[in-house]
N, CA, C and O atoms as a GROMACS GRO file, in nm:
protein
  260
    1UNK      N    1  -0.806   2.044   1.070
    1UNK     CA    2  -0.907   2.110   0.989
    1UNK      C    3  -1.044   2.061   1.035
    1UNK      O    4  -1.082   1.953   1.079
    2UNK      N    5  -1.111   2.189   1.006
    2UNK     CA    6  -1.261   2.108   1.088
    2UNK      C    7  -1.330   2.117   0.987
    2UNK      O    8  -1.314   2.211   0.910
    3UNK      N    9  -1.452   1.993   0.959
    3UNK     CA   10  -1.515   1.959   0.833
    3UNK      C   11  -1.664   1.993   0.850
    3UNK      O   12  -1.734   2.002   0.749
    4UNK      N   13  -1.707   2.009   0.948
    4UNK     CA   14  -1.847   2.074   0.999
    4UNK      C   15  -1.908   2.170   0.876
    4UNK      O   16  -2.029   2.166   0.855
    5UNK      N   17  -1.845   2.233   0.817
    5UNK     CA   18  -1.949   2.265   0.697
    5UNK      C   19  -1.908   2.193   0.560
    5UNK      O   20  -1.914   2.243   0.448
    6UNK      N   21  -1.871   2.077   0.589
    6UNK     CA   22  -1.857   1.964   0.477
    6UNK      C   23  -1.950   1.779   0.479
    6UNK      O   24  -1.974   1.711   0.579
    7UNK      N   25  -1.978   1.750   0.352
    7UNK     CA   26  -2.028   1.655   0.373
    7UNK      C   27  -1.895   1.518   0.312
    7UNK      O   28  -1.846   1.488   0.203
    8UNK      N   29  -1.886   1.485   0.404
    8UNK     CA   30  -1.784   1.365   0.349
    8UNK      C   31  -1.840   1.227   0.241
    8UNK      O   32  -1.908   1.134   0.284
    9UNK      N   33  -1.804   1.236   0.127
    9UNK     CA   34  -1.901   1.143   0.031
    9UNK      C   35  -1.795   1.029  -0.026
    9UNK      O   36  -1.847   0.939  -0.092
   10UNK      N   37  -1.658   1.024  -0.007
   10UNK     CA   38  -1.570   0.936  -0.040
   10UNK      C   39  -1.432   0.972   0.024
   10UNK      O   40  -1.404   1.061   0.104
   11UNK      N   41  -1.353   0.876  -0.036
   11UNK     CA   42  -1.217   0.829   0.077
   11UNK      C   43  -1.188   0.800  -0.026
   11UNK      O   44  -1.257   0.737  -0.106
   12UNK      N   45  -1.042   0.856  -0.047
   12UNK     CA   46  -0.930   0.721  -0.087
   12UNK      C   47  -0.792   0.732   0.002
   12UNK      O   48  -0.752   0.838   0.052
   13UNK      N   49  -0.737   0.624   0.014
   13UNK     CA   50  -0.624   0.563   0.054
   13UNK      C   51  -0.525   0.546  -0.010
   13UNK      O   52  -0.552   0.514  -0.125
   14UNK      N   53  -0.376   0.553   0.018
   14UNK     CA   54  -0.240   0.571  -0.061
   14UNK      C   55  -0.168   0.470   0.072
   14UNK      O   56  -0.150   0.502   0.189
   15UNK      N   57  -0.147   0.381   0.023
   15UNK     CA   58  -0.020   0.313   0.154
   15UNK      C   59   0.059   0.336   0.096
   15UNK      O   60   0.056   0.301  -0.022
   16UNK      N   61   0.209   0.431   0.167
   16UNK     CA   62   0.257   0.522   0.228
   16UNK      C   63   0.405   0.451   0.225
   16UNK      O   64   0.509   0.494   0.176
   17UNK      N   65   0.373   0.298   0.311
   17UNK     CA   66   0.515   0.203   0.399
   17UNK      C   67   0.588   0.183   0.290
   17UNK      O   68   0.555   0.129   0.184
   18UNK      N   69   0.697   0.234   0.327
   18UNK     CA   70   0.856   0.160   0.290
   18UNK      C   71   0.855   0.224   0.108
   18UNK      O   72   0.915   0.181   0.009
   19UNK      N   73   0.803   0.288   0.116
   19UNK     CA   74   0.805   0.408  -0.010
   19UNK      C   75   0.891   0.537   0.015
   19UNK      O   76   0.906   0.595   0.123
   20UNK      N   77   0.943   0.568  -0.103
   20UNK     CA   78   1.027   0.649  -0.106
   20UNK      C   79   1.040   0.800  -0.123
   20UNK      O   80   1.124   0.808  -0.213
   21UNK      N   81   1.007   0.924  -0.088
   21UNK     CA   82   0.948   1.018  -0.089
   21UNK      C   83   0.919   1.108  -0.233
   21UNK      O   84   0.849   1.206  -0.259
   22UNK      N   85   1.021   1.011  -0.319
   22UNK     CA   86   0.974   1.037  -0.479
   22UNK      C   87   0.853   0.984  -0.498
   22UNK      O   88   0.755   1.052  -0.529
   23UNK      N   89   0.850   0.860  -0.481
   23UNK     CA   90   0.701   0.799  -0.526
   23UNK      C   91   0.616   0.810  -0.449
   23UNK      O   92   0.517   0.741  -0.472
   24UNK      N   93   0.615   0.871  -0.361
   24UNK     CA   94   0.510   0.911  -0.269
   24UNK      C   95   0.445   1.055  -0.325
   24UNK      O   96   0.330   1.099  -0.320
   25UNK      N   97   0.535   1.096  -0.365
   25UNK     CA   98   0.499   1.241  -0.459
   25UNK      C   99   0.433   1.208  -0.565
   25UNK      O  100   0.354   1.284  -0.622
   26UNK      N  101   0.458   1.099  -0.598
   26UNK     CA  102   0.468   1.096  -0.777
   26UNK      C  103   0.297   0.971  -0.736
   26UNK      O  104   0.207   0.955  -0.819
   27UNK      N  105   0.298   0.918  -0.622
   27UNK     CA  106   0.112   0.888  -0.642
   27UNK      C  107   0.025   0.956  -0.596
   27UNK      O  108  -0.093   0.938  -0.626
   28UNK      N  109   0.074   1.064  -0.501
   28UNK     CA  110   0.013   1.172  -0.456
   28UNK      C  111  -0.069   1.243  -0.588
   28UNK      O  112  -0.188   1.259  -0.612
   29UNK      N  113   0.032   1.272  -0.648
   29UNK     CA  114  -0.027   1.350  -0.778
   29UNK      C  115  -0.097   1.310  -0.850
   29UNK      O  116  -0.192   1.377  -0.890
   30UNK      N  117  -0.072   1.183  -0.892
   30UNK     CA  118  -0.178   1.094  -0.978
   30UNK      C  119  -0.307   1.070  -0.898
   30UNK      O  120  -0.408   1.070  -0.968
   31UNK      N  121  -0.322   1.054  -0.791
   31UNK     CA  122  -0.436   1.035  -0.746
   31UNK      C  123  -0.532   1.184  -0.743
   31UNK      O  124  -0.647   1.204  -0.781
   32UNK      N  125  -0.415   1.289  -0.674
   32UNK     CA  126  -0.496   1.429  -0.698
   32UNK      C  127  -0.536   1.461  -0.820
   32UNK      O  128  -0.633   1.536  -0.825
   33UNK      N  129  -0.474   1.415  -0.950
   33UNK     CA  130  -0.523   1.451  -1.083
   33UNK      C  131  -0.635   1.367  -1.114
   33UNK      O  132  -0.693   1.414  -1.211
   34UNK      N  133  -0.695   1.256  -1.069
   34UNK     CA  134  -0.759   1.163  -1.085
   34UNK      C  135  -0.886   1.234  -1.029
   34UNK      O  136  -0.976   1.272  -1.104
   35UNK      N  137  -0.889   1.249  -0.898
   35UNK     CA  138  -0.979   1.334  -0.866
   35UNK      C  139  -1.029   1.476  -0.895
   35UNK      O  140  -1.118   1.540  -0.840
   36UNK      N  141  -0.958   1.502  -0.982
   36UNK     CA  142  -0.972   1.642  -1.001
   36UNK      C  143  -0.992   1.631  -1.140
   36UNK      O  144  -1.035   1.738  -1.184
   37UNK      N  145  -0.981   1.550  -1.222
   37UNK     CA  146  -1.049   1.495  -1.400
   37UNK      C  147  -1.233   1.496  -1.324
   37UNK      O  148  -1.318   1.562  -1.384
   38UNK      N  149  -1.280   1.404  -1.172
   38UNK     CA  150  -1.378   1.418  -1.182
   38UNK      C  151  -1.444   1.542  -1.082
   38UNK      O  152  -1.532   1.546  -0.996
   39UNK      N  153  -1.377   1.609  -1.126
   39UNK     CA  154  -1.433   1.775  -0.997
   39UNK      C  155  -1.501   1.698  -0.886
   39UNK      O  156  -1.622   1.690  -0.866
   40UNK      N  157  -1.412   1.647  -0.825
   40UNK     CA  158  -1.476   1.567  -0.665
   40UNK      C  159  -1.403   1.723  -0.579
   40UNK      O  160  -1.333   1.786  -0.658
   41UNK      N  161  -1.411   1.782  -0.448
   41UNK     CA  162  -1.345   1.873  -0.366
   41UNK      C  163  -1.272   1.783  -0.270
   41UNK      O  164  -1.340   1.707  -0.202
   42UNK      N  165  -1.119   1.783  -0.254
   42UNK     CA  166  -1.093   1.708  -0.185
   42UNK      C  167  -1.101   1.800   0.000
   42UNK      O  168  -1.049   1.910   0.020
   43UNK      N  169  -1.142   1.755   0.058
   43UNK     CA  170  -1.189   1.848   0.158
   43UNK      C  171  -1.072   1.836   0.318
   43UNK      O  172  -1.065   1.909   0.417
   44UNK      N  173  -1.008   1.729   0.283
   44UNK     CA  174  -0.913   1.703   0.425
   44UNK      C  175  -0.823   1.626   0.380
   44UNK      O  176  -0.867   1.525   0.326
   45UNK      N  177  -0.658   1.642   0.382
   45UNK     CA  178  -0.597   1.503   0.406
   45UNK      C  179  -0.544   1.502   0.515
   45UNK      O  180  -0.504   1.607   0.567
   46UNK      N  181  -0.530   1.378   0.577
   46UNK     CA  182  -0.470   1.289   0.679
   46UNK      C  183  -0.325   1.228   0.658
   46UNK      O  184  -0.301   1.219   0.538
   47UNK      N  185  -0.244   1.194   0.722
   47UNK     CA  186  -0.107   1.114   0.649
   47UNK      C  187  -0.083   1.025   0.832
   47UNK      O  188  -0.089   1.094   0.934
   48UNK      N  189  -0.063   0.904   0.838
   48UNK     CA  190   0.010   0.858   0.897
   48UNK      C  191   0.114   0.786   0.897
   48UNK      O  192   0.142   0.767   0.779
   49UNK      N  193   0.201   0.725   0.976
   49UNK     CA  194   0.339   0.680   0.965
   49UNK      C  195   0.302   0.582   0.800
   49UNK      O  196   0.376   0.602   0.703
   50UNK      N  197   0.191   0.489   0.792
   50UNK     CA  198   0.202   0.422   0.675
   50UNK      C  199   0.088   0.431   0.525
   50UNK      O  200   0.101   0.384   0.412
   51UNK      N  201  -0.040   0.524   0.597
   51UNK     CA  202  -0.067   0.563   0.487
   51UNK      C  203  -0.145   0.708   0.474
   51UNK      O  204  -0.160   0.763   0.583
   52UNK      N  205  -0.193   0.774   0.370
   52UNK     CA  206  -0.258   0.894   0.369
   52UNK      C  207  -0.369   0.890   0.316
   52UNK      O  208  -0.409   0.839   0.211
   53UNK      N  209  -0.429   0.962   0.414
   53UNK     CA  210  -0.608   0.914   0.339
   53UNK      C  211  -0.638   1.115   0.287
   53UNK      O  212  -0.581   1.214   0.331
   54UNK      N  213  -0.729   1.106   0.200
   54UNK     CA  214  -0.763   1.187   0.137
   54UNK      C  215  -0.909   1.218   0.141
   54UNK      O  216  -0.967   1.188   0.037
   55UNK      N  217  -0.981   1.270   0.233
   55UNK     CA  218  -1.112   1.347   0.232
   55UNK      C  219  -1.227   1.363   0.112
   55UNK      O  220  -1.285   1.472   0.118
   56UNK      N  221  -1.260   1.295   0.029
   56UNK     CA  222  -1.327   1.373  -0.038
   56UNK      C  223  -1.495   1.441   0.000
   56UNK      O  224  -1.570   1.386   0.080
   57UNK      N  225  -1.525   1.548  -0.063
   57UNK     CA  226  -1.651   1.578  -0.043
   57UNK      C  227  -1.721   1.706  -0.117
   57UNK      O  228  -1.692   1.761  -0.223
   58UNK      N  229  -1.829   1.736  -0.014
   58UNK     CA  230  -1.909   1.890  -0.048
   58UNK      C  231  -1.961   1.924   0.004
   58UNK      O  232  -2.014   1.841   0.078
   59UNK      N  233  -2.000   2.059   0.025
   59UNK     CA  234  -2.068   2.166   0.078
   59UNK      C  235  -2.170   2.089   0.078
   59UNK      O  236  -2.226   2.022  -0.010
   60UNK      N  237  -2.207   2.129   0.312
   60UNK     CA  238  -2.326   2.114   0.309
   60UNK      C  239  -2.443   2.190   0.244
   60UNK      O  240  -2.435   2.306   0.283
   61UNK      N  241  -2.550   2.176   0.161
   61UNK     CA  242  -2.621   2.224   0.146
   61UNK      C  243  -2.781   2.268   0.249
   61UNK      O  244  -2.860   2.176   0.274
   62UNK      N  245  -2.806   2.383   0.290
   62UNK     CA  246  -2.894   2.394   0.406
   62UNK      C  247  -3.028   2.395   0.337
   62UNK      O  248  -3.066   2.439   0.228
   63UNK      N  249  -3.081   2.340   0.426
   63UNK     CA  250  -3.238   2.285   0.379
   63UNK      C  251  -3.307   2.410   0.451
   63UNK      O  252  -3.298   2.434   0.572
   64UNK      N  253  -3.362   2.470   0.378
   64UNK     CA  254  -3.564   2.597   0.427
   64UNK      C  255  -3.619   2.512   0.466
   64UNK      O  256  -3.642   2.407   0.406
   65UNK      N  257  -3.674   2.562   0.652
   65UNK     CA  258  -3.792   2.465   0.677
   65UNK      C  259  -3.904   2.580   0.657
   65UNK      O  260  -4.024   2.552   0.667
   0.00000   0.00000   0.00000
């Protein structure tokens, strides 16, 4: 995904290792509901072998010169 018309304003992180694909679901969600109580846009996720990072952000806004 390309983020070029996004501004990246936070991150969070989920380690991933030696978790079980229930609870990997089950913090996935809690964290997406967490973010989404504070209308953040989550704009990209990532997942590697041990953890998944989560994009947050917003629309660039273009400046009138």
């Amino acid at each position: 995904m390309r983020n070029s018309d996004h501004k990246v304003t936070g991150i969070r992180v989920l380690d991933i290792a030696e978790e079980s694909a229930k609870t990997i679901e089950a913090m996935f969600s809690k964290v997406v509901a967490e973010i989404n109580m504070q209308k953040t846009p989550i704009i990209d996720v990532r997942v590697t072998d041990n953890h998944c990072f989560l994009l947050l952000g917003e629309k660039k806004t273009e400046t009138i010169k």
